[in-house]
C-alpha positions, 0 to 999 in steps of 0.5 A: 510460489506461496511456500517459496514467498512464505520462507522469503518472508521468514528470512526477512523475519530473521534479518530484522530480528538480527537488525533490531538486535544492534540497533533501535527498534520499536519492536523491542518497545512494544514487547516492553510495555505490553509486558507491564500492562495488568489488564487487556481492555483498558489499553485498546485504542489506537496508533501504538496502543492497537499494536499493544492491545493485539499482543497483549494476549499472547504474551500475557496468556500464552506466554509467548517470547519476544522472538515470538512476537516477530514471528507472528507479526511476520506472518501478518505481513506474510498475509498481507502480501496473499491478499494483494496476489489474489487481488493483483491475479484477479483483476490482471487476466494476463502475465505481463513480463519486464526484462523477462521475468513474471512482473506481479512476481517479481513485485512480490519478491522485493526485499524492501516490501518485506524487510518493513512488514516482517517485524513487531509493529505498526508496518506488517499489521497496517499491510495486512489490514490494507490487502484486506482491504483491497481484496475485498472492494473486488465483491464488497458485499460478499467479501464484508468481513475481509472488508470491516476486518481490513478497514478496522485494522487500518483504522486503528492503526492509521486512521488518516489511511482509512480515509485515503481506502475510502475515498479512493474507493468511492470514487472507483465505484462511481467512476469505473468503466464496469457497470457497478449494480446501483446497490453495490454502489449505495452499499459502499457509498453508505458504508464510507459515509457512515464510518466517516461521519461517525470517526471523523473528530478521531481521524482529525484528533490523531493529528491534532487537526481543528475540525473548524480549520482543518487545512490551517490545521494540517499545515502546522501538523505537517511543519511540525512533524516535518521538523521533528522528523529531519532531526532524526538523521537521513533528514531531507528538506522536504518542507522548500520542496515544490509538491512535485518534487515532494512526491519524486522523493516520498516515491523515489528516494534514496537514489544513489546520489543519497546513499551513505552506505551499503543499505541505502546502496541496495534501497537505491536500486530498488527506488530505480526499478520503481522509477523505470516502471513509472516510466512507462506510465508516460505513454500517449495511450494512458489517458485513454486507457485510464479514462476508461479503467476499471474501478479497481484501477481508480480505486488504486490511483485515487488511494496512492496519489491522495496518501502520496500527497498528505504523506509527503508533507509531513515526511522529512526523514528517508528512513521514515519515507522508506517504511512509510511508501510500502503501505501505497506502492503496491497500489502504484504497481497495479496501475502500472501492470494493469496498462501493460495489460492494456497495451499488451492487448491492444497490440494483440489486436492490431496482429489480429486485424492485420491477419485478417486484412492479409489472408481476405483476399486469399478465401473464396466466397461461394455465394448460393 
């Protein structure tokens, strides 16, 4: 299934190479300006500078081409969706079906997951560091590479979205129903802790947020960009919007009412499996079951809902919306399979205890 997933992936390698072919690409941007560098060290930083700083090498000393590039940008997403299966298969014992197909399989194979992170550029590293991420809070202390490795990589590209990782992973640890060894919790306490004390003027500089007025802040950040965003065509009015309303489109928009054409058709029926699957989150069972979660599915809820939210207030553009929610969906579609799991079992237990009631009166004690 990996092989079958790896040429999928490579496919969408190739229809993006195709697509940035004919059309405005950052990709092609990338490659550009990396070409006219003369030295590796000085361009580290971060936002479109970490994109350059990670190419610079290949195409300076190993002289690789543009389609190259792709290429291995590709694969990075290849990897990223790896680490989001290991971690989907072992926290979810059971193969939850919809519509009879295998879900975390079919969630694997969605075209527009792949489209976003087969390409050169912030999309495929960002969903590598992420899955790194999120592979490794399942044993943070003996996965502490693929931790510092995903953690570094998401804050170097997005350093809002090593913010969201942290929290959602502080409170999962603190508040999940598994009892957490009290080190494993200092441990990612004190390492969220320390990472934030000591990146938290470069977490705010990125959106030029005043530390001394941090929501005033955000707010002329998120009007601005917001506006900027709109201009660019595909354009919403997302700024009018209720925060309900904010986050059903930053979630389920384009439908169909919003396509212009054959693309944004297709995205359309995908943005529709999305919004059944959520669906099924507005179940009576839910609150208890999430009450008495795991970590992981703490974790998942707190990173998509706090990422949801600050990402819906500066997203005016459905292109933009597109390629940005593929960072957090999957953390969306965890929860979801992780309460089909649940009710799965319940309903297995309920069987179980019928037979049991059922066939009692049929045995014969024989007391000695």
């Amino acid at each position: 299934m990996m092989n079958q997933l790896y040429f999928f992936h490579a496919l969408f390698w190739f229809i993006y190479y195709l697509y940035a072919t004919y059309n405005p690409s950052d990709s092609i941007g990338y490659y550009l300006r990396t070409s006219y560098h003369d030295a590796w060290l000085p361009i580290f930083g971060t936002d479109t500078k970490f994109i350059e700083f990670i190419i610079y090498p290949f195409i300076k000393w190993f002289g690789f081409s543009y389609e190259s590039c792709m290429f291995l940008f590709s694969w990075f997403g290849y990897l990223g969706f790896i680490y989001f299966y290991i971690f989907f298969k072992e926290n979810v014992k059971t193969n939850i079906k919809y519509k009879g197909f295998d879900l975390i399989i079919l969630l694997l194979f969605l075209p527009n997951m792949h489209f976003w992170t087969a390409s050169l550029g912030k999309g495929s590293l960002i969903f590598l560091g992420i899955g790194l991420f999120t592979y490794a809070m399942r044993t943070p202390q003996k996965r502490i590479v693929s931790l510092l490795l995903g953690a570094f990589i998401v804050y170097c590209i997005r350093p809002h979205m090593f913010l969201f990782l942290g929290v959602g992973a502080v409170l999962g640890f603190f508040t999940g129903q598994e009892r957490v060894p009290l080190y494993q919790k200092l441990f990612v306490y004190i390492a969220f802790a320390g990472s934030l004390a000591l990146m938290y003027d470069q977490i705010l500089a990125v959106a030029n947020i005043d530390a001394e007025n941090p929501f005033e802040s955000f707010d002329e950040f998120a009007e601005t960009r917001a506006g900027n965003l709109a201009k660019a065509g595909s354009g919403v009015d997302m700024n009018s919007y209720s925060l309900p309303v904010k986050l059903f489109t930053f979630w389920f928009r384009p439908l169909f009412f919003d396509a212009s054409g054959a693309l944004a058709l297709y995205i359309s029926i995908e943005n529709l499996l999305y919004l059944l699957l959520t669906w099924k989150l507005f179940d009576k069972d839910f609150i208890g079951f999430f009450k008495n979660s795991s970590s992981m599915v703490k974790m998942s809820s707190v990173i998509f809902i706090s990422s949801s939210i600050a990402l819906s207030f500066v997203m005016a553009n459905l292109g933009i919306v597109i390629r940005q929610k593929s960072q957090v969906m999957y953390f969306l579609f965890f929860v979801i399979i992780a309460f089909m799991e649940y009710k799965q079992r319940k309903k297995l237990n309920i069987v179980e205890e019928g037979n049991i009631v059922t066939e009692a009166p049929r045995k014969r004690l024989r007391v000695v």
